[in-house]
N, C-alpha and C positions, 0 to 999 in steps of 0.2 A: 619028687618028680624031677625029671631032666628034659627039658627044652633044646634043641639042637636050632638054632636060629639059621635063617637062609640069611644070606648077605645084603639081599635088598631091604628085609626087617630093619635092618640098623642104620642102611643107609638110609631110609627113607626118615630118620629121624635124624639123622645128623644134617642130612642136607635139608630137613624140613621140605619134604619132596610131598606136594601134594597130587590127587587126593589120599593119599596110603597115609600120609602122617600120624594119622588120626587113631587109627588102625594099628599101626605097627608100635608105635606108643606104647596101646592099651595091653598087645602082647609083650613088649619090654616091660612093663608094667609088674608084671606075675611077677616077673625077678625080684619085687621088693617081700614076696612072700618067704621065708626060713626055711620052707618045704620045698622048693623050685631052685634049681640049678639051670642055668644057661652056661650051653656050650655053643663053639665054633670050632670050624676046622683052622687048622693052624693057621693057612696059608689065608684066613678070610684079615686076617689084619691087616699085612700089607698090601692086600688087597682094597682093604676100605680107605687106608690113606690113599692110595694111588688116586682112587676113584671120585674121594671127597676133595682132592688137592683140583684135580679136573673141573670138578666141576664148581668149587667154593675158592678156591685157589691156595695158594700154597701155604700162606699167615694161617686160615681159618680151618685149614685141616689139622696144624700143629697144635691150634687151640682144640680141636676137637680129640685131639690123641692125647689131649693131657689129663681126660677122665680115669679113673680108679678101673682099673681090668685086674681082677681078682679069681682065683682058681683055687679049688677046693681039691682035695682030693677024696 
């Protein structure tokens, strides 16, 4: 199965945005299943640092972009 994530799903976990957190997790979550693939559009990356720099500021977005972003073909 393929997941197309909206951009608020991820922010809402990186910036630990509540109440979605909780929520958005549980759908980031699936991804730990073999059978689930997560996609984005290209342009959601630099989109999520911009957004996490904003609003976490600019250290804590770096820390957050240092997670493993893996594609399958």
């Amino acid at each position: 199965m393929r997941l197309f994530l909206d951009i608020n799903v991820i922010l809402d976990v990186l910036a630990d945005r509540k109440p979605w957190v909780g929520k958005s997790a549980a759908v980031l979550s699936l991804l730990d299943h073999a059978d689930v693939d997560g996609l984005v559009a290209a342009h959601s990356i630099t989109t999520l640092f911009y957004l996490v720099s904003k609003h976490l500021g600019r250290k804590q977005a770096l820390r957050s972009s240092s997670t493993s972003w893996t594609t399958s073909a």
